[in-house]
C-alpha angles and dihedrals in degrees: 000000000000084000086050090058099043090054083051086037086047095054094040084051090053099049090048088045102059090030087061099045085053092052087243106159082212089074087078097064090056092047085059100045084048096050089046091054097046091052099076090033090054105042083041093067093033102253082133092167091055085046080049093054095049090058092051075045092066088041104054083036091070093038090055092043084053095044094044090052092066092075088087079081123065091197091056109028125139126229149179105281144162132234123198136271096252085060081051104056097043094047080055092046094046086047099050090044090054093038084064107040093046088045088058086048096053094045100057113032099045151009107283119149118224085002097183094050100040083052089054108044082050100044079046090048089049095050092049092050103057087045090048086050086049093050090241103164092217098062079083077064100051095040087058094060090037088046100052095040086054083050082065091042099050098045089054087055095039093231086153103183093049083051088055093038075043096055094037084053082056105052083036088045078065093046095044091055093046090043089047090041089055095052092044091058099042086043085054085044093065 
């Protein structure tokens, strides 16, 4: 059963996916269908951080989808954008302090398996995705480090098609940022 989901969870991951690279609001309601699917996969096999994230997946889902919606709109149209350095560093620094503190958690109040990893790869993840649902270029940045460090995650767990929708979020992770790049500068062009 739980092979079965992540096959319908993988195809969900790779509509939203490109959906999301091409600036498509409908890649929203995949991300959701996907996070609601990887709920039950991922408390099932005791990866209870990742079952965490999805849920901030459906969330921010609905918040992007809201957001998004708004480019009906020219006055209020969202688009690809930066932020500075200083925001960087202190979005790392806040994700490394609750990485740690929710890998703690995790250690030592249930049953997780690989409990620290498993907390940074999903406060990163958190952290990606608000800046992806605010159209900020470097979330591709953050999602190649996230991306490869869940590669990790999933191959010690054999989830074998998360590690394959994984990988292919990696190598897209490369194309998102080039594609975003490209409409930020055209965007700053104008």
């Amino acid at each position: 059963m739980v092979q079965v989901l992540e096959i319908i969870a993988v195809i969900f991951s790779l509509a939203y996916l490109i959906l999301l690279i091409k600036e498509k609001i409908a890649c929203w309601f995949f991300g959701i269908a996907a996070s609601m699917t990887s709920i039950y996969i991922f408390y099932a096999i005791g990866l209870y951080s990742e079952a965490l994230l999805y849920v901030y997946y459906i969330i921010i889902g609905v918040y992007g989808y809201r957001l998004w919606k708004k480019k009906g709109n020219q006055e209020e149209a969202i688009s690809v954008k930066t932020i500075k350095l200083k925001t960087h560093v202190l979005l790392i620094l806040v994700g490394i302090l609750l990485s740690g503190l929710l890998g703690y958690l995790s250690d030592q109040h249930t049953d997780a398996v690989n409990p620290y990893l498993d907390s940074t790869t999903t406060i990163f993840s958190f952290i990606a995705s608000y800046l992806e649902a605010k159209k900020i270029l470097s979330s591709w940045i953050f999602w190649l480090f996230i991306n490869a460090a869940t590669i990790i995650l999933y191959l010690q767990q054999d989830l074998s098609y998360y590690l394959f929708i994984t990988f292919i979020y990696f190598l897209f992770s490369i194309i998102g940022y080039i594609k975003w790049e490209k409409s930020y500068q055209l965007k700053r062009a104008n």
